[in-house]
N, C-alpha and C positions, 0 to 999 in steps of 0.2 A: 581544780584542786588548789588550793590557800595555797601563796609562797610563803616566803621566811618574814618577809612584811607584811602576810594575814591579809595580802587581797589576790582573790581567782583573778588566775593569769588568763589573758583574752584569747579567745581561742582566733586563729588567725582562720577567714573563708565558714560559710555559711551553708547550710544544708535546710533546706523550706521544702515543707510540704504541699503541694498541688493541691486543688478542688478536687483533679481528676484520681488524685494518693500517690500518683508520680512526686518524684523527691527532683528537686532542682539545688544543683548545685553550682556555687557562684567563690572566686576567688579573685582578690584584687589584685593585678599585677602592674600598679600606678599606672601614670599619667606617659602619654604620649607622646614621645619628643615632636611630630609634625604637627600633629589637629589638636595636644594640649588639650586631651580631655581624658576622662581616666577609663581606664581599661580594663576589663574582665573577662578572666577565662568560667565559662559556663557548662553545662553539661544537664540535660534531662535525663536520670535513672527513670526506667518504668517501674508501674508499681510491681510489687511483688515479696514472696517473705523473705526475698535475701537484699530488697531494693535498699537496705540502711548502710548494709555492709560496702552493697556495691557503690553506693554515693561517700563512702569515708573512702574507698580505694578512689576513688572520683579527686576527690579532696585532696588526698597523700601528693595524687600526679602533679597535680595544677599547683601545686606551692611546689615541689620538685624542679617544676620547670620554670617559674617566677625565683626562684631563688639562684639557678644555672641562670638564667637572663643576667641577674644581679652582678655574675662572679662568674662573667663568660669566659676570663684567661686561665681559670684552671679547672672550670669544672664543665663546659659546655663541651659535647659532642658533635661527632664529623655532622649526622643528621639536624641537628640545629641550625649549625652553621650551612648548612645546605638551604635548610628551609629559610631562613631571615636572606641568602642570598637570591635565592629566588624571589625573594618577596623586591629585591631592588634591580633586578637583572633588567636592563632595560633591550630586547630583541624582538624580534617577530614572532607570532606568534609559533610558526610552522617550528622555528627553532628553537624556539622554548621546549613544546612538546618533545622534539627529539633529546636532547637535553633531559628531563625529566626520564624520557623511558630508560634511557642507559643509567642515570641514577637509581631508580627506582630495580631494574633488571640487576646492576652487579656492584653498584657501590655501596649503598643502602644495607645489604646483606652480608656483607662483610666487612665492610669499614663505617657503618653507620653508629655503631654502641660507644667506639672507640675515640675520648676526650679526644679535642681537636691538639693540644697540647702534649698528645703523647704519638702523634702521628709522625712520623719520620720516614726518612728517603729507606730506609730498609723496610718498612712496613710496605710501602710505598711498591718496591719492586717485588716483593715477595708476594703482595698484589696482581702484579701485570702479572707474574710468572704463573698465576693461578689460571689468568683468564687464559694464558696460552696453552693451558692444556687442554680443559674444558670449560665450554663456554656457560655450563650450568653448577658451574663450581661443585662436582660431585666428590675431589677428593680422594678419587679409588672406594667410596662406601656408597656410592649409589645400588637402589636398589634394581636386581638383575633383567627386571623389568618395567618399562617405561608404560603405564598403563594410557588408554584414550582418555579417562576417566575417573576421576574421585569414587569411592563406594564401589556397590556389590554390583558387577554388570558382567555380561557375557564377552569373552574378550572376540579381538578379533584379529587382521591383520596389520590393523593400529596399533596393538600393544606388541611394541615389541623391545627387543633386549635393550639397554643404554650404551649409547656408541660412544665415547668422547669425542668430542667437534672441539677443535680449540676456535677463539675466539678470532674474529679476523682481524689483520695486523690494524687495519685503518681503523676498525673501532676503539680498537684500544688504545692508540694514540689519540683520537678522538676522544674518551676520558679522560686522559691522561691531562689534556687542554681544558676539559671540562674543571676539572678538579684544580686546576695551576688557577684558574679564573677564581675559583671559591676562594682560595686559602692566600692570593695575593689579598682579594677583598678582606681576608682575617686578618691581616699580617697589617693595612691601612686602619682596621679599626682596635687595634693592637692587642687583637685573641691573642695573637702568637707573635713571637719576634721578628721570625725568619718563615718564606715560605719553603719547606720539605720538596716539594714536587722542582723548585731548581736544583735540590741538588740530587735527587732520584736519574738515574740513567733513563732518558726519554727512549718510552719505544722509536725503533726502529723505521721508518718512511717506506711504507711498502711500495714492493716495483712496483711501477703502471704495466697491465699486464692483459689489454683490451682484447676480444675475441671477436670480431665482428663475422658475419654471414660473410662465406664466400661469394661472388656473383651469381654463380649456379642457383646455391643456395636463395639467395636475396630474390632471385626468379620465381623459383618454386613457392615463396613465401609469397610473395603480392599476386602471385595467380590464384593461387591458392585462397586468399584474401577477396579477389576479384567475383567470387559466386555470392557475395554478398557486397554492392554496389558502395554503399558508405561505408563500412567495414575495410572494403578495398581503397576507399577514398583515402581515408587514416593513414593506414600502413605506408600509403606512396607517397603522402605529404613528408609524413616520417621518414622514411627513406631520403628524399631529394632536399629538403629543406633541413634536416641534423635536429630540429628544433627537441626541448627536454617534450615528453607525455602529458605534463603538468600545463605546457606552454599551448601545446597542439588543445588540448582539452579545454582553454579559457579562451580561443578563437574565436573570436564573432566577426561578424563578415563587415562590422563596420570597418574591421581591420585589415581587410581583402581588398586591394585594386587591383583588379585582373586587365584594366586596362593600362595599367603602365606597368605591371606585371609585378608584383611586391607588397607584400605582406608585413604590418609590423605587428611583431611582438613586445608587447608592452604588459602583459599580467600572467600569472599563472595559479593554477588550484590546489588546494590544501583541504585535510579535513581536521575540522578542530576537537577541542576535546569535547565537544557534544554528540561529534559525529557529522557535523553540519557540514558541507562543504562552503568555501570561503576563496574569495581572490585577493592575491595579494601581486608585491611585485616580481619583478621577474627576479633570480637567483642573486643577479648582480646589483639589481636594482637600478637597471637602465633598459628603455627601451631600444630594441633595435630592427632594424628593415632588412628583411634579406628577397633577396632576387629570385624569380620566378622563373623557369624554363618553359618552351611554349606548350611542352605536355601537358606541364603541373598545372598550365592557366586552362587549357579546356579539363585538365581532370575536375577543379573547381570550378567549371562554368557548369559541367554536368553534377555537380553534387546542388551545385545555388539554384538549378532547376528541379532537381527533385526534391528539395526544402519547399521550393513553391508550392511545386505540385502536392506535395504531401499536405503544406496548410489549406492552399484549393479546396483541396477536396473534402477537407474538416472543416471548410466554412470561414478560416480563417487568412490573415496576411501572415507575411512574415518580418517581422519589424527588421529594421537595419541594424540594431544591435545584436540579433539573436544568435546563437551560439552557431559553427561551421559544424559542427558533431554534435547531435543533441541524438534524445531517442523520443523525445515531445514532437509534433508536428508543428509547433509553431517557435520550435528551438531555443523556448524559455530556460530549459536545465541542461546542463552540458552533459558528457560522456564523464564517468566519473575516471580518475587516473587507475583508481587502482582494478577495477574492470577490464579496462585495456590491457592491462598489465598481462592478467589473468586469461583472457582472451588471446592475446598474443603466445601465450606460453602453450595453452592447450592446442592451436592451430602449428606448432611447432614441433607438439610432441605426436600429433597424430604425422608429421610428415618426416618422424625422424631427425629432427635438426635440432641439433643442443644451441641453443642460443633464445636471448629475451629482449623486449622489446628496447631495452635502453639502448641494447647493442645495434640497434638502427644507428644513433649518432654516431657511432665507431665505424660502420659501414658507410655512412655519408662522407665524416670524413677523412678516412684511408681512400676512398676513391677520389676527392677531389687531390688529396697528396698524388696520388700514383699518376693524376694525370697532369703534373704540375703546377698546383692551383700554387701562390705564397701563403704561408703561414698566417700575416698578418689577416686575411681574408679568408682560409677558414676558421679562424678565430672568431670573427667578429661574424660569420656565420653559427658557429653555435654557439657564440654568449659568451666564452671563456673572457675571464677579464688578465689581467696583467701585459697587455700588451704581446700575447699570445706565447709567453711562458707557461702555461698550463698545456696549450696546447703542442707546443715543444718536448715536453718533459712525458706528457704519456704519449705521445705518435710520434717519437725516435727512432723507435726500428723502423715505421713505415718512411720518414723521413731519410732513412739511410739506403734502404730499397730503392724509392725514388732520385735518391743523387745516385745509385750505381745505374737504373735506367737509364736517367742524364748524361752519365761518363760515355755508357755503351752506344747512345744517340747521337752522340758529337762525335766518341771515334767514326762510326760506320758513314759518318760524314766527309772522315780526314782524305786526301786525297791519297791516292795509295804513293809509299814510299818507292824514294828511284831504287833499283838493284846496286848493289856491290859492286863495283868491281872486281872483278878476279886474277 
């Protein structure tokens, strides 16, 4: 349309039609600060009789959003600013994804529309207070049935009524940190003045509040374990070494001296977002050796012969690096984590016993506490880093257990006191 100066104003982004009658749409949203070359947001509409309309809605967005890029301090949203952080977030990968799912699970949906500029420490806890009731932000209007299933199906004992679950304490502090990381990032590139999330009331530091198998228990569980040879292998390594599922499952026996009796862990497994499994480092990202007892070394001497014999008899060897748990005969692919996982739980609930495989570490060790192992060395037994303040802070009561053991050990030692006089 002619301006007041009598020439058609330009229309800003482009809309071309395909060979194939799809419509391609193209918007310029400049040049690059890093690779300094210029940039375009694109999009292929298929063809069709609404494909015009739907390429000008195409259009509308991508300058919507080239223009918020422009005038990020007042008009960019929490989801922007989520997405260009992630685009610089520099972690691993394993963390990354966790990261994304709780965004993507509860912030995204409710604090994702909302200008990062209008976001505040009241928005902020009126937030947490959401996830602490329920963790699917229902509100009190959920509907009174949770179905298995989208569309028309037969229901079953999967569909049933909506329960509120509030959110666990650690996740939500867990966001809570997620989100202080985004908006300090906004605050250095001066979206916003001040970061909201220091002055919001940080959730609360959930107790540590570990449940490990009783001994009885832990019995029943590796016997139980034991009618299936490798299966029973796991469970025990698990049990007497603390080690994470993630750690025990990236085992290769390159990492196995059963002659001077010790095992390092140095990797553990992740699946990425393709689904692939992937090794990375350990939690801490240090490798460490832990100590063998003479069981644990013939339980592994009898697992490393039936690796043999399994590749044997498939014609093959078993290479020095291949995995200590594989379900391959020649121990090219490990035992996936979350299998174990899964496995562990159902071997648990056929036997009655509420508890899951993590809580093996919790039973490793609370039993090296009780039997007066020091701190520093079950620490450094299952990874914890801080110079074994992690492990202080959640095995306190068993720590306090063990010093009233200690008192009662040294009294029943004391020699008995002389009588009174009378």
């Amino acid at each position: 349309m002619p301006t007041a100066s009598g020439r058609a104003k330009r229309q800003r982004g482009e809309i071309e039609e395909l060979p194939s009658g799809s419509l391609r749409v193209k918007v310029y949203a400049g040049i690059d600060p890093i690779t300094k070359k210029r940039h375009y947001l694109t999009e292929t509409i298929p063809a069709g009789p609404t494909a015009r309309k739907e390429a000008e809605k195409a259009r509308t967005r991508f300058l919507a959003q080239v223009d918020d890029r422009r005038n990020p301090r007042t008009r960019a949203t929490v989801d922007q600013l989520l997405d260009r952080w992630l685009e610089v977030l520099d972690v691993e990968a394993s963390t990354r994804q966790g990261y994304v799912k709780k965004l993507n699970k509860h912030v995204r949906p409710l604090l994702g529309k909302l200008p990062v500029g209008r976001l505040d420490a009241e928005t902020l806890e009126s937030f947490y207070a959401v996830l602490r009731k329920c963790r699917d932000h229902c509100g009190g209007a959920r509907r009174a049935i949770e179905h298995r299933k989208a569309g028309p199906h037969d229901c079953t004992d999967k569909c049933r009524p909506h329960a509120c679950r509030p959110l666990a304490p650690a996740s939500i502090r867990q966001i809570h940190w997620i989100l202080s990381g985004a908006l300090n990032r906004a605050v250095r590139w001066r979206w916003i003045a001040v970061n909201p999330a220091d002055q919001a009331e940080k959730p609360g530091m959930p107790q540590p509040n570990p449940h490990p198998p009783t001994a009885p228990e832990a019995a029943r569980l590796v016997t139980q374990a034991w009618k299936d040879p490798d299966w029973g292998a796991f469970v025990w390594v698990a049990m007497t070494t603390g080690a994470r599922r993630s750690e025990l499952c990236a085992l290769r026996w390159s990492a196995v001296d059963l002659n001077t009796a010790v095992l390092t862990l140095r990797s553990a497994l992740y699946v990425d977002d393709a689904g692939k499994l992937r090794e990375k480092d350990t939690k801490t990202h240090q490798q460490r050796r832990v100590a063998l007892d003479a069981e644990t070394v013939e339980v592994l001497r009898d697992q490393l012969a039936r690796c043999e014999e399994r590749a044997s008899t498939m014609g093959l060897s078993l290479p020095g690096d291949s995995y200590v748990f594989s379900p391959d005969p020649d121990g090219s692919l490990p035992l996936v984590p979350d299998t174990a996982t899964q496995r562990f739980s159902r071997m648990a609930a056929r036997l009655g016993i509420i508890t899951n495989l993590h809580a093996l570490r919790h039973y490793s060790a609370t039993e090296l506490i009780a039997a007066g192992v020091d701190v520093r060395t079950v620490a450094g037994r299952l990874g914890h880093g801080g110079g074994g303040a992690t492990t202080l802070r959640v095995y306190a009561a068993w720590l306090s257990e063990s010093d009233q053991r200690a008192a009662a050990t040294l009294a029943a030692r004391m020699p008995a006191r002389p009588a009174e006089p009378r």
